[in-house]
Backbone as numpy.savetxt, mean C-alpha at the origin, in Angstrom:
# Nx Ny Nz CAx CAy CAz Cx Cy Cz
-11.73 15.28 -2.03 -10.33 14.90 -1.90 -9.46 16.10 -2.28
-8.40 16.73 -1.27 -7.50 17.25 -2.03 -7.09 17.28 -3.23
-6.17 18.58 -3.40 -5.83 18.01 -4.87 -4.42 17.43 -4.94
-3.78 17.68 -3.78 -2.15 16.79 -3.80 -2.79 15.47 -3.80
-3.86 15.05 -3.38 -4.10 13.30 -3.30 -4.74 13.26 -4.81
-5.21 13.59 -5.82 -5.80 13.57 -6.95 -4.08 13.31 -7.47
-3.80 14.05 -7.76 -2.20 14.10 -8.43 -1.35 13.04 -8.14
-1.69 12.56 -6.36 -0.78 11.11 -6.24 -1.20 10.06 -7.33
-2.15 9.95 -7.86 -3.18 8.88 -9.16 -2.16 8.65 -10.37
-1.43 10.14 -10.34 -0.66 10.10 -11.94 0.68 9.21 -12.03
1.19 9.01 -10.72 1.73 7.47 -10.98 1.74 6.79 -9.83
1.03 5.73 -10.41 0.47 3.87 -9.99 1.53 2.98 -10.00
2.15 2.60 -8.52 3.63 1.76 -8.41 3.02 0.18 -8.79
2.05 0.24 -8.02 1.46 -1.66 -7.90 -0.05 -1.18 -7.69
-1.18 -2.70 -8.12 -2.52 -1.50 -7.78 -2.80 -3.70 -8.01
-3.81 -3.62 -6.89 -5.18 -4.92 -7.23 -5.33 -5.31 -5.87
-6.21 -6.50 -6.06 -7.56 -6.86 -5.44 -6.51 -7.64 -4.22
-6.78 -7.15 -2.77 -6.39 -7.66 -1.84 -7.54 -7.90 -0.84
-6.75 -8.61 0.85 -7.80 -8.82 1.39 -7.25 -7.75 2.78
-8.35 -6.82 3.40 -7.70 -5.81 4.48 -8.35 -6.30 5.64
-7.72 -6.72 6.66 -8.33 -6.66 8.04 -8.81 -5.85 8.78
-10.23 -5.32 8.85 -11.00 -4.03 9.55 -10.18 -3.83 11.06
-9.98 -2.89 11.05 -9.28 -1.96 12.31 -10.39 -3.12 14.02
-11.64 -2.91 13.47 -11.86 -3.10 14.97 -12.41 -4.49 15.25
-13.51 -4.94 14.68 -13.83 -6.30 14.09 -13.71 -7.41 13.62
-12.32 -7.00 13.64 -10.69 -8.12 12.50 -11.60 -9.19 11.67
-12.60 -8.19 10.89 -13.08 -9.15 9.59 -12.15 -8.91 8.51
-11.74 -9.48 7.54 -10.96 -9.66 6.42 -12.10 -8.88 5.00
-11.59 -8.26 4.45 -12.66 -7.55 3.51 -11.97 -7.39 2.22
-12.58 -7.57 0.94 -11.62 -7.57 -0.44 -11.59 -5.90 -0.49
-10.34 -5.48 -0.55 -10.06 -4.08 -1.31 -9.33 -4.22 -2.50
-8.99 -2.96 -3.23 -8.61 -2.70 -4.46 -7.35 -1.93 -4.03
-6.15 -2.22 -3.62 -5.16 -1.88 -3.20 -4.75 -1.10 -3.84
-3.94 0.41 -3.94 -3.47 1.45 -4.99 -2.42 1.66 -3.89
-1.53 1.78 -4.68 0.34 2.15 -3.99 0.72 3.39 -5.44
0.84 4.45 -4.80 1.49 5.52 -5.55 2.83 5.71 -4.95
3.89 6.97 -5.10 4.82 7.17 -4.14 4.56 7.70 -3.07
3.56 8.39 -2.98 2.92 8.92 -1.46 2.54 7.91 -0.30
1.58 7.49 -0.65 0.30 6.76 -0.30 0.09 5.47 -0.65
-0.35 4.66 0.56 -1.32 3.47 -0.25 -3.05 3.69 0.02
-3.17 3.31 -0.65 -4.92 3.91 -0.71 -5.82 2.31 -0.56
-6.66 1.87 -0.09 -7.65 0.91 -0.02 -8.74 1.43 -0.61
-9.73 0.60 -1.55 -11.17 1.07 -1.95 -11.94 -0.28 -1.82
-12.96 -0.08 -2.16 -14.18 -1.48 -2.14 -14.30 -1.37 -3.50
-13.85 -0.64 -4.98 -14.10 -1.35 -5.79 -12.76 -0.70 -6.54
-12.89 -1.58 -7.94 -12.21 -1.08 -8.76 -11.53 0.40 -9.51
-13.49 0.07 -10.15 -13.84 1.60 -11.21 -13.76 2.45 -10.35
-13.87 3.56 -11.07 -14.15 4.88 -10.36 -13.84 5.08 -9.13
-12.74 4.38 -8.23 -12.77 4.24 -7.17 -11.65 5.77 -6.41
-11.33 6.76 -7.03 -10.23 7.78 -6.59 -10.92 8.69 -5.64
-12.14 8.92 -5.66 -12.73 9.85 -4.80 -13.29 9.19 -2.95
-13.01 8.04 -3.24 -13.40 7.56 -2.04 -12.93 6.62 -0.81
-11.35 6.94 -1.11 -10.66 5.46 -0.24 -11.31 5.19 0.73
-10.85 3.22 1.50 -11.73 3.18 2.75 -10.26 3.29 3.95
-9.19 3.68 3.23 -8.20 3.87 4.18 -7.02 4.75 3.51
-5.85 5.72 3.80 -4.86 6.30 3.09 -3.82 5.86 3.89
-2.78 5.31 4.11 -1.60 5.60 4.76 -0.63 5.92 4.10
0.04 7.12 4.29 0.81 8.11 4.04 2.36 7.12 4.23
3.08 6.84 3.06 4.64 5.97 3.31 5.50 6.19 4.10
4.98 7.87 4.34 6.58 8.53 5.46 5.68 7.93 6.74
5.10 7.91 6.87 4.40 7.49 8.43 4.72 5.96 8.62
5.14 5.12 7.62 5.46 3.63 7.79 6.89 3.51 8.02
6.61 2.83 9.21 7.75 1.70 9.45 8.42 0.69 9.42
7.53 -0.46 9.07 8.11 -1.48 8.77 6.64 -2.49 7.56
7.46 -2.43 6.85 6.04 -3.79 6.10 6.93 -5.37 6.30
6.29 -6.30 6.76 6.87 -7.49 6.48 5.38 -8.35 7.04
6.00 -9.99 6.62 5.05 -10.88 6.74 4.33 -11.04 8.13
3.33 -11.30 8.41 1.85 -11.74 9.37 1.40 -13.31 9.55
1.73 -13.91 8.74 1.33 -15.22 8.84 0.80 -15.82 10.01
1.86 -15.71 10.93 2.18 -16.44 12.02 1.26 -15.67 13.26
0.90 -13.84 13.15 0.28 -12.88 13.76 -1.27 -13.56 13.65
-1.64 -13.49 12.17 -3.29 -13.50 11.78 -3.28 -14.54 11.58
-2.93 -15.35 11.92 -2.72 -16.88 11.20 -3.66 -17.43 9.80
-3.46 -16.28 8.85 -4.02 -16.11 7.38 -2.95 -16.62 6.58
-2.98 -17.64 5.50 -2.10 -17.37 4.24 -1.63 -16.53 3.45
-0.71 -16.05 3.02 -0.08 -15.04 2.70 -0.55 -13.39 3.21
-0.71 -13.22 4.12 -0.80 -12.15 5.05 0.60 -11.49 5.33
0.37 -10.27 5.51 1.53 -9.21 5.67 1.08 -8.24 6.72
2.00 -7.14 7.12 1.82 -5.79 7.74 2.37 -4.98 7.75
1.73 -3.98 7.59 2.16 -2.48 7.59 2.43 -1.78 8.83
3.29 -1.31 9.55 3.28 -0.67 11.07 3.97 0.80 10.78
2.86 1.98 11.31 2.77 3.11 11.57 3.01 3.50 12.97
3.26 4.65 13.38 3.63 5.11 14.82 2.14 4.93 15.40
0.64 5.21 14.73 -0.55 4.67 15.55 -1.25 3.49 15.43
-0.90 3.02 13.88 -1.65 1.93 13.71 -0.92 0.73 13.07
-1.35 0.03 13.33 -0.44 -1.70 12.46 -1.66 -1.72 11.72
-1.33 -2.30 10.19 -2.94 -2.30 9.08 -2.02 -3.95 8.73
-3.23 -5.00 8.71 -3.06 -6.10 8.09 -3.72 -6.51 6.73
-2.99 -7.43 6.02 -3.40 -7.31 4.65 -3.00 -8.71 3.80
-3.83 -9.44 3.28 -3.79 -10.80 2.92 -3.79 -10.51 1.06
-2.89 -11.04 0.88 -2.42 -11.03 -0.58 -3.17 -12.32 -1.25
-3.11 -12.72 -2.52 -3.83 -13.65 -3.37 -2.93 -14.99 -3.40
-1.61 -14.76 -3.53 -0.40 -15.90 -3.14 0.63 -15.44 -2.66
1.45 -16.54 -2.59 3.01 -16.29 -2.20 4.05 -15.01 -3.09
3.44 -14.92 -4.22 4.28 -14.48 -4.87 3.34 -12.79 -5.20
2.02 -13.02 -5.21 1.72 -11.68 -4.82 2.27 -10.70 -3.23
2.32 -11.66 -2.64 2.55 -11.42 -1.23 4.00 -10.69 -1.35
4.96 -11.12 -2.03 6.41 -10.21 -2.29 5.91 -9.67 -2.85
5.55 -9.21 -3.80 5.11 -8.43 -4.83 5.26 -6.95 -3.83
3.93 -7.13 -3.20 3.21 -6.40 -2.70 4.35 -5.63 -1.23
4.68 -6.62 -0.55 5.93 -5.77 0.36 6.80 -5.43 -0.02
7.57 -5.99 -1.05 8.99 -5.29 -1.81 7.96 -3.89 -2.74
7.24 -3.81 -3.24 6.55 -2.46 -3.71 6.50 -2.04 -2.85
6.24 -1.98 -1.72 5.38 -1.11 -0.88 7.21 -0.51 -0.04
8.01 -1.67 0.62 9.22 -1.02 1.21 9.92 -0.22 0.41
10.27 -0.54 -1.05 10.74 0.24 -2.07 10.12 1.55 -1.96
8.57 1.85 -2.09 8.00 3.16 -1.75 8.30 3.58 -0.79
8.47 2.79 0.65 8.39 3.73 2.08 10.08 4.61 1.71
11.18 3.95 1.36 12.45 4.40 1.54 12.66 5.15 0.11
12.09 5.26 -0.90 12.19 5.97 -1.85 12.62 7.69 -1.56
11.81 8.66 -0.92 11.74 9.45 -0.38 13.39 10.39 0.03
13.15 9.08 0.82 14.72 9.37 1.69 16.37 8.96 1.19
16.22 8.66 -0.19 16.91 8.53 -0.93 17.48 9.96 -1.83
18.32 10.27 -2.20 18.69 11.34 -2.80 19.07 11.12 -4.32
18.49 11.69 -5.22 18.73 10.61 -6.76 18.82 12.55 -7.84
19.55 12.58 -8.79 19.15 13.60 -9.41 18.00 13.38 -9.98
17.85 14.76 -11.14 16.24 14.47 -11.65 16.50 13.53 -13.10
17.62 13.34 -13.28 17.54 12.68 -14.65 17.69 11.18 -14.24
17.98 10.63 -13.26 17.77 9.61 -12.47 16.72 9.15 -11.75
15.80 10.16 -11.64 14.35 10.14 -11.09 13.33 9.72 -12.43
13.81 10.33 -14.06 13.36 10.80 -14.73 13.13 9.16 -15.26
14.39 8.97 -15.01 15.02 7.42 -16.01 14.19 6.29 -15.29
13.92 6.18 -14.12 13.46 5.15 -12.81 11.61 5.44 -13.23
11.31 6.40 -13.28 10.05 6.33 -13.69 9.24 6.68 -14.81
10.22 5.99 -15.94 9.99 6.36 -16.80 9.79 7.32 -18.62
């Protein structure tokens, strides 16, 4: 792994156990969801899991996250849409399910926001 993606690790916006819909097979699979300000990262486990995502999507490359329900016809299901790929993703409830898109839109538009550093400083901490 790079080392700009090692460094995305040092701050963790939202991070746990979701369900990801495989790209080609549309099986549903438990990942370990990690949202930094860069990146969201997918793994198959918990521990030790930084050296090996089973997916990265980069926030500036996202366009829209909102609900799936009605798409995958899954319970609390959401999506992520990129200029190549749409990634689907089934949350634990209703209220993980916001959780998880208000974190994740908050990250995509973060970026493109203009904040000083003592306002950056204060917001994270």
């Amino acid at each position: 792994m790079e080392r700009s993606d090692t460094e995305n690790f040092e701050t963790i916006l939202k991070e746990g156990w979701i369900e990801k819909r495989s790209r080609f097979i549309k099986e549903w699979r438990r990942r370990w969801l990690v949202l930094t300000p860069k990146y969201l990262f997918s793994f198959k486990q918990q521990q030790g899991y930084r050296d090996n995502p089973t997916e990265r999507i980069r926030l500036q490359d996202c366009s829209t996250v909102k609900s799936a329900e009605e798409e995958t016809k899954k319970d609390f299901s959401f999506r992520i849409d990129t200029r190549d790929r749409v990634f689907y993703f089934s949350a634990l409830d209703p209220s993980d399910k916001e959780a998880w898109i208000g974190s994740i839109g908050r990250a995509m538009v973060r970026p493109t926001v203009m904040r000083s550093k003592s306002e950056e400083d204060a917001l994270n901490g």
